[in-house]
N, C-alpha and C positions, 0 to 999 in steps of 0.2 A: 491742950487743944489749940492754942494760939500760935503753934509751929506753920501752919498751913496760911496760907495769903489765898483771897477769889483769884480767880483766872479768869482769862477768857472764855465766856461759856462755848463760843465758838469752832474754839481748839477741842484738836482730838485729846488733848491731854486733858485738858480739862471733862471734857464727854468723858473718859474712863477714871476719873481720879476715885481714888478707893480712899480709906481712910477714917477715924473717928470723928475727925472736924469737918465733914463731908454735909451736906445736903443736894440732893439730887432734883430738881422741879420738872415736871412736868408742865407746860401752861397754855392757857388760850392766847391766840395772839391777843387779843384785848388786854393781855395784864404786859406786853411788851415794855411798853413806855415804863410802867412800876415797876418791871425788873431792872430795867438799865438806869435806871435814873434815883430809886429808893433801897432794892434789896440789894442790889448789886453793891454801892456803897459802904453799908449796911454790914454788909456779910464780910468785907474787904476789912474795915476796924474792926471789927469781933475777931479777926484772922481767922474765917470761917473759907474754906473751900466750898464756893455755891453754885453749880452749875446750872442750866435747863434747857431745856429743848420745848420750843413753838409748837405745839399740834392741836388740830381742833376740836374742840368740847364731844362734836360725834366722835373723831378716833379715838380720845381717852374712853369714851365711855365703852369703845368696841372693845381696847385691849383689855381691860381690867374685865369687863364682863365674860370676855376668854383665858382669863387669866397670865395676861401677856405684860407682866408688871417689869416697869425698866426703871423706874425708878422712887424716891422715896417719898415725895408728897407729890401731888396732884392739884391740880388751883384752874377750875372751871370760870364760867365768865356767869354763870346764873346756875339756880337747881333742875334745871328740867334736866339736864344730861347728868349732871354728880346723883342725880335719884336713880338715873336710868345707867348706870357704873355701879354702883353701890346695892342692885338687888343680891349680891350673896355678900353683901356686908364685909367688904375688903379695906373700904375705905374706915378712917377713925379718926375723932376729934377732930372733924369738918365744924368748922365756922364761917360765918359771911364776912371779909373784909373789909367792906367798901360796898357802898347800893350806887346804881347809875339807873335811872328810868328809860325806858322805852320811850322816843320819842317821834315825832312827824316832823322833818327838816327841810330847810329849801331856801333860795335865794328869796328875801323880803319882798322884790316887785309880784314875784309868784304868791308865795302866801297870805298877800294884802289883795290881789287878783280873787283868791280861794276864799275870803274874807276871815282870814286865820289871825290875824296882827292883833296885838293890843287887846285882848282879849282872852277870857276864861273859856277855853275851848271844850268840848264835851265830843263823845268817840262816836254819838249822830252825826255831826255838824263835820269830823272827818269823813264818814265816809259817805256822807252827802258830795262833800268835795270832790272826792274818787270816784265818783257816779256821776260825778257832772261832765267827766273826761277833758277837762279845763287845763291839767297836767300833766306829763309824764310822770310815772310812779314807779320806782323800783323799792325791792325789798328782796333780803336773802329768804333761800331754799330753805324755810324750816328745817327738813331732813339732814341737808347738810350743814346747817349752820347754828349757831347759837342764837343770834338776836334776832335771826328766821322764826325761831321756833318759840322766843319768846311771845314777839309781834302776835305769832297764832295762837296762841294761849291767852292774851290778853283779849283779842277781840272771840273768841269761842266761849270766854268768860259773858261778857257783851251782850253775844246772841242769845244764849243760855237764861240771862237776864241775873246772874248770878251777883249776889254785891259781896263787897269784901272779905273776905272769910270763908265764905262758901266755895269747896272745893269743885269742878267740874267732874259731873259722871260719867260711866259710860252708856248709861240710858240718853246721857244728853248730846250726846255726841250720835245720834240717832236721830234724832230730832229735825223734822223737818224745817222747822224754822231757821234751827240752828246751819244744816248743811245749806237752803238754798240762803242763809246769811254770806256763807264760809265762799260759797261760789263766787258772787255776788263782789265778793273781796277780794278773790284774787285773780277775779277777770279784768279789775282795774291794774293790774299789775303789768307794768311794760318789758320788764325783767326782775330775772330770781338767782340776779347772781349767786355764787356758792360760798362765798365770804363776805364778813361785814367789811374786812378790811377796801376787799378788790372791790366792791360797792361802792365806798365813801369814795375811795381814788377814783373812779370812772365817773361816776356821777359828778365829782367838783371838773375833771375834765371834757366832760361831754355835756355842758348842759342844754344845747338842743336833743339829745337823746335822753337825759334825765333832771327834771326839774325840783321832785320832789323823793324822799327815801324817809322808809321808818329804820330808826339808826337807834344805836344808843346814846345819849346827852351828854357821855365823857368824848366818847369820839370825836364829837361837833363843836366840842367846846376844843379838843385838839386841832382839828382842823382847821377851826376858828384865828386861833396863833397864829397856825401859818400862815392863813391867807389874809389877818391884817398885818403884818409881817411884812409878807409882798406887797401891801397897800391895794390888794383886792379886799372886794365886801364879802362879808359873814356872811354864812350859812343864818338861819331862822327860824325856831323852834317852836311847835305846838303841843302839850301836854294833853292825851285822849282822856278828859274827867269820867271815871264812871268804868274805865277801860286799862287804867292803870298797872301796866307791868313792871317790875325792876330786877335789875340783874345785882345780882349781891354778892358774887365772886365767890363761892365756897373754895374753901382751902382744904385740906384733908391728907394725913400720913395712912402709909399704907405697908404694915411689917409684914413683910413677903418671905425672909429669912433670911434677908441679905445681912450680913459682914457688920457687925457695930451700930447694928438698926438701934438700942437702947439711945448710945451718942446722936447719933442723927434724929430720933424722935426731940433731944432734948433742944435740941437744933432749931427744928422746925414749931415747937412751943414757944421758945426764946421769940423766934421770926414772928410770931403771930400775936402774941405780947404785944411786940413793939409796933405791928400794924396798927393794932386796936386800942391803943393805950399810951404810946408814947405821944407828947406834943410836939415833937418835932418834924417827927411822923405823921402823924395827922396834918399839921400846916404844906407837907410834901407834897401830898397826898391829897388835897384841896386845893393847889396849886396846879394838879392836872386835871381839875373837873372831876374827881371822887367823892365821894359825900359821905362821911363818919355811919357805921355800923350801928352804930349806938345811940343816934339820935330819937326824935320822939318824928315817925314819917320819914319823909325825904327833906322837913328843914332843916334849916343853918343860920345859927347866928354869924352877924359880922364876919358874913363871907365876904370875899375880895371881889368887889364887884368890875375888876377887869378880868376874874377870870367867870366867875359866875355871872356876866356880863345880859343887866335887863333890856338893853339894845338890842341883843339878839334873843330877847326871848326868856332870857330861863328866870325861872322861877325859885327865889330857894325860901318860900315860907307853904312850900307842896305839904299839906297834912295826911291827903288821901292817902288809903293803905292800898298797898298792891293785891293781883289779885293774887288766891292762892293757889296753886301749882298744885295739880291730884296726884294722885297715885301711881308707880311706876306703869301698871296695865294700861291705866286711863294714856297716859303720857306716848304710851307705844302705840295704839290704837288709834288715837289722831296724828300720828306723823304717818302712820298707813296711807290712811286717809286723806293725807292731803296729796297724794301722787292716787287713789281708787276717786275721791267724789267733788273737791274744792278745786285742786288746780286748772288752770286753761288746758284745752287741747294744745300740743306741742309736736308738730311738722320737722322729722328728724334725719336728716338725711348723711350717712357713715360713709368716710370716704377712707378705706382700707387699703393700703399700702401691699401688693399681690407682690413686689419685684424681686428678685434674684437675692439681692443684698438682705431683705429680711427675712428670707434663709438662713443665708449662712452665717447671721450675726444672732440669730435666737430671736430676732421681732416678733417671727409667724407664730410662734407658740404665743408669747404676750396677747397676740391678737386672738388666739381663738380661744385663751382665757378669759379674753374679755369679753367676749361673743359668748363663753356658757355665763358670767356674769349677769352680762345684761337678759338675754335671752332664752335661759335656764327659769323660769317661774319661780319657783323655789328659792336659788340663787339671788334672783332682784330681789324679791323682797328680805330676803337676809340682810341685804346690802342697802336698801332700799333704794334700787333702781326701777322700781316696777314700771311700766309700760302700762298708759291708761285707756280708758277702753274708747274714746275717742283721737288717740294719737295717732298719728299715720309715723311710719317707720322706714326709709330707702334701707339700702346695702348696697352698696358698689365696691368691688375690686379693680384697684388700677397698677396698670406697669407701665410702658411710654402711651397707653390709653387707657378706657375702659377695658378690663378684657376679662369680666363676669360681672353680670346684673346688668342695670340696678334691678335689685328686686324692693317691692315696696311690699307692706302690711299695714291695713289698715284696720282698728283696733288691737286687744290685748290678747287674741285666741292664741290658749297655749301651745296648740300642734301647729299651726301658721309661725309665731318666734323660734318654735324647735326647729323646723325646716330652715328658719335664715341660720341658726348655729352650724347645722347638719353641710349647709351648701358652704359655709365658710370652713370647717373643719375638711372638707374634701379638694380644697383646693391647694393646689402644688405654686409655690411663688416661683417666680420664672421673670426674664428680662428686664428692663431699665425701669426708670423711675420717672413719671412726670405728675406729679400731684395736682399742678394748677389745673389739668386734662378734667380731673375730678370736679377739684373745685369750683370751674365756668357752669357742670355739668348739674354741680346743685344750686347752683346761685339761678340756674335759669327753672328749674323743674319748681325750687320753693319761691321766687317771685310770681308762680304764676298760683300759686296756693292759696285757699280759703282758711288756712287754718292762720289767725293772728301770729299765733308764737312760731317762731324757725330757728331752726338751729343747725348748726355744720360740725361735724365731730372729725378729724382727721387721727387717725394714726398711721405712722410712717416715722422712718427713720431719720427722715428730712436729705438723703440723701438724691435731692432732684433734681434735673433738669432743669433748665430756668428759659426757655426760650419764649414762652410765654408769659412768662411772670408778670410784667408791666399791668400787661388788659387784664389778667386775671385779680392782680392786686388794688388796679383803679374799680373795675367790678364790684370788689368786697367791698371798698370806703361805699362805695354810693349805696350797695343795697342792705344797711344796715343789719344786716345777718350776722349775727355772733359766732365766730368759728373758736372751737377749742384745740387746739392740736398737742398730740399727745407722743411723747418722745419712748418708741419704741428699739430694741435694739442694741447691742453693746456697743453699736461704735456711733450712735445715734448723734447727728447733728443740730445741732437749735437755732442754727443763723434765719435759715426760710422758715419753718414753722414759730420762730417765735413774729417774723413779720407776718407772719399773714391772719397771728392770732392779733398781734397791734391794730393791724389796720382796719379787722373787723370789729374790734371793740370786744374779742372774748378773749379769750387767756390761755398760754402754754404750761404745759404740764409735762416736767419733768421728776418723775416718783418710783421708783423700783417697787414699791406696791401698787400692781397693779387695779386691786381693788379704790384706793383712796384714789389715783388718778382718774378713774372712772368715776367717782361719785364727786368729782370738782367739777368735771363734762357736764353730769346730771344735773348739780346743782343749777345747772340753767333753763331747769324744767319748769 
C-alpha cells in the first residue's frame, strides 16, 4: 500500500486515481482547512492516495439520496444533512470527529452595544437583541446551507421549549408559538446567504451591511488568525444558553461497489482512528478551533488560550449538551417550512439573458431549466426553491433592451408560476446583448418596493455590451441589492458578471449543474 504518494487533490489525476491505497472524500467546505492542513499530511506519510472534492452538506445529501455516489467516504459539517443522506442507509461507520457550537459573532463595539460581552448569555437575551434591530444580522439559508440549518434547529428547539435531549416533533413544528417564534427570527435577518463560507467573507468585508452572523465557533476563531494577523480586531462571540447547537462533523464510508472498497474502508478506519485518538492529532486539530469528540460537553482542558482565545469570547469549560437533532421527516418538514411559514417576503426580480448568442451556445435551454426548476411546484420544492406565498416575483427577457416582460407574480399560485415558465419556454433568443439595460430596470422597480428583502438573479452568458456599464455598476454599490449572476452557456464569459455580482455584495455562479447553481441564487431567500 505504500507504493502510492497524496497528490494534489486538485488534479485531474489525482480526482481519478484508482487503486488500493486510495481514499476518495467527499467534504463540506468547513472541513477545508482539516483537509489541507491534517489529512492531507497525514495520508502523504501513510503513502496513502487521498483525494476530495468541496460540496455542500445539502449536495451530499442530494447525491447519495439519488444514489449518485462518487466517492468512498463522505464527511458532513453536522447531522441534520448526514441523517437526511443516510434514510436508505448508504452511509456506514459515521462517527463525529470534532464538535464546533453554533455561535452569535460580531465586532466587540457591537456586541457590548447588544449587551452580549462578558457575560453568560441565554438564547432570550439573543433574540431580544434581534428584535431590538440595533444590528445587522446575517445568517445562511438553512435549505441551502449547513450552519443555516443548524442555527434553525437550535432556536425551533427554543421555541418548542424543549431542553436537552428532547428531540423536536412534528406536532411542534405546528405550533403556533413555535411558527410565530420562527417568523419573528428570521425577520431580523438582513441576509441569508447561501454559504457559511461566502457569509463570514462578506460579513468581515462589509461591515456596514453586516454587523452580526450566527456562524460556527471554528470559523471565528479561523477568521480571528487572520484578522489579528493583519493587526485588525476579532470577531466576538456569544454562546445561546438554553439554545445550544453543535456541528460534530460526522464522517461515514460508503461501499457502492467500487474497485478495492475492502482497502479503502481500511483506509478510512485508519483516518478516523487517528482523528479521534491520536495526540498529535488532536493538538492539530485544537490548534484550528476544533474541540475533541470525546470530551465530557463542549469542554477543554489546558486549551491554548491564543487559539481558544477568552478575549474574543469563547468559552471552553461549555458543559451545556446540545440540542438533539429529530428525525429525518421531522428534519425535512422544517427546511419546507422555512421557505412555506418563517422566512421574510423576498422581492425577486430575473433578469434573463433572451440574445442570439444564448442560442447558439445552448444558454436558452439552461435558462428554461431553470425556469421549470424554480417555477415547476413540484420541481421547487424537490430542489427547495419553493416560492412563498407572500414573495412577489419579475421576469424580464433582455437583448440590446427589454424585449419580453417584466412580468411580475405576486404570491406562490401555481397556475400564475406556470404561466412565467410557459412565457419563457416560448421565447425564440434573437439580437445582442445589453444586461446593464436589465439591471437599471430592477434596481429602479425593487427600490421602490415594500418588501424588505430584494434580490437580482441574472443569467446570461456575460457576453455584453458595456456602454452603460459605469451608471449601472455605480447604481448596484449604492442600492445595496444583492445580484447573483449565473454563467450560462458554453462559451460563457465571467469578467462582467462576476463585477456586477462584487459590486452588489451577491455572488457569481459558475456550475454546469444547473440545479445547484439555482439553489446558491436561492440561498439568498
Amino acid at each position: 500500500m505504500g507504493s502510492l504518494t497524496s497528490r494534489d487533490p486538485s488534479t485531474p489525476e489525482a480526482a481519478e486515481a484508482t487503486g488500493p491505497a486510495v481514499l476518495r472524500i467527499v467534504a463540506g467546505s468547513e472541513q477545508k482547512t482539516v483537509l489541507e492542513t491534517i489529512v492531507g499530511p497525514w495520508c502523504k506519510d501513510k503513502g496513502y492516495t487521498c483525494t476530495w472534492k468541496l460540496k455542500g452538506s445539502v449536495d451530499q445529501a442530494r447525491d447519495l439520496q439519488a444514489g449518485q455516489v462518487e466517492a468512498d467516504a463522505y464527511w458532513f459539517a453536522s447531522s441534520v444533512f448526514s441523517q437526511l443522506a443516510n434514510t436508505k442507509h448508504v452511509l456506514s461507520d459515521v462517527k463525529p470527529m470534532f464538535l464546533t457550537p453554533v455561535v452569535y459573532a460580531g465586532y466587540k463595539p457591537v456586541m457590548d452595544r447588544l449587551g452580549l460581552v462578558g457575560k453568560d448569555v441565554t438564547a432570550v437575551q439573543i433574540i431580544d437583541s434581534l428584535e431590538s434591530g440595533k444590528a445587522k444580522v446575517w445568517a445562511t439559508n438553512p435549505t441551502q446551507s449547513n450552519s443555516g440549518a443548524t442555527v434553525l434547529f437550535s432556536f425551533l428547539n427554543h421555541f418548542a421549549g424543549n431542553p436537552p435531549g428532547q428531540a423536536l416533533t412534528a406536532a411542534q413544528l405546528k405550533d403556533p408559538k413555535v411558527v410565530d417564534g420562527m417568523k419573528k427570527f428570521f425577520n431580523a435577518m438582513d441576509r441569508t446567504p447561501p454559504s457559511t463560507g461566502t457569509m463570514t467573507s462578506q460579513c468581515v468585508k462589509e461591515p456596514n451591511l453586516c454587523q452580526t452572523m450566527f456562524t460556527y465557533e471554528d470559523l471565528v476563531i479561523e477568521e480571528n488568525q487572520k484578522l489579528v494577523g493583519e493587526g485588525k480586531d476579532p470577531l466576538y462571540v456569544a454562546y445561546p444558553r438554553g439554545a445550544m447547537a453543535i456541528s460534530d462533523a460526522p464522517f461515514g464510508f460508503v461501499d457502492h461497489g467500487q474497485a478495492n472498497a475492502e482497502e479503502h474502508h481500511k483506509i478510512f478506519t485508519e483516518l478516523q482512528n487517528y482523528l479521534l485518538e491520536d495526540e498529535a492529532a488532536l493538538k492539530k486539530l485544537a490548534a484550528i478551533g476544533r474541540r475533541p469528540g470525546n470530551g465530557v460537553g463542549l469542554s477543554m482542558s489546558n486549551a491554548d488560550t491564543k487559539v481558544f482565545n477568552p478575549d474574543w469570547g469563547i468559552k471552553t469549560t461549555l458543559k451545556e449538551q446540545g440540542v438533539t437533532f429529530p428525525s429525518s421527516e421531522v428534519i425535512d418538514q422544517a427546511l419546507d417550512n422555512y421557505h412555506s411559514l418563517y422566512r421574510k417576503p423576498v422581492n425577486t426580480y430575473y433578469c434573463l439573458d433572451g440574445s442570439g448568442s444564448m442560442d447558439s451556445n445552448g444558454g436558452w435551454d439552461g435558462v428554461k431549466d431553470a425556469a421549470r426548476a424554480l417555477f415547476d411546484p413540484a420541481e421547487a420544492k424537490r430542489n427547495r426553491l419553493q416560492t412563498a406565498e407572500k414573495d412577489v416575483t419579475t421576469v424580464a427577457i433582455f437583448n440590446r433592451n427589454l424585449t419580453a416582460g417584466p412580468w411580475t407574480v405576486t404570491g406562490n399560485d401555481p397556475s400564475k408560476l406556470t404561466d412565467l415558465r410557459e412565457k419563457i419556454d416560448g421565447y425564440d433568443p434573437h439580437g445582442g446583448t445589453n444586461m446593464y439595460t436589465c439591471l437599471d430596470r430592477a434596481v429602479q422597480q425593487l427600490s421602490t418596493s415594500s418588501v424588505s428583502k430584494k434580490l437580482i438573479v441574472v443569467m446570461s452568458d456575460g457576453q455584453s455590451e458595456d456602454d452603460s456599464r459605469d451608471p449601472s455598476i455605480d447604481a448596484l454599490r449604492k442600492a445595496h441589492i444583492p445580484v447573483v449572476t449565473i454563467a450560462f452557456g458554453k462559451s460563457a464569459s465571467p469578467g462582467q458578471l462576476q463585477e456586477v455580482a462584487k459590486a452588489s455584495g451577491g455572488s457569481y455562479v459558475s456550475n454546469e449543474n444547473m440545479v445547484s447553481a439555482l439553489r446558491e441564487a436561492a440561498g439568498y431567500k
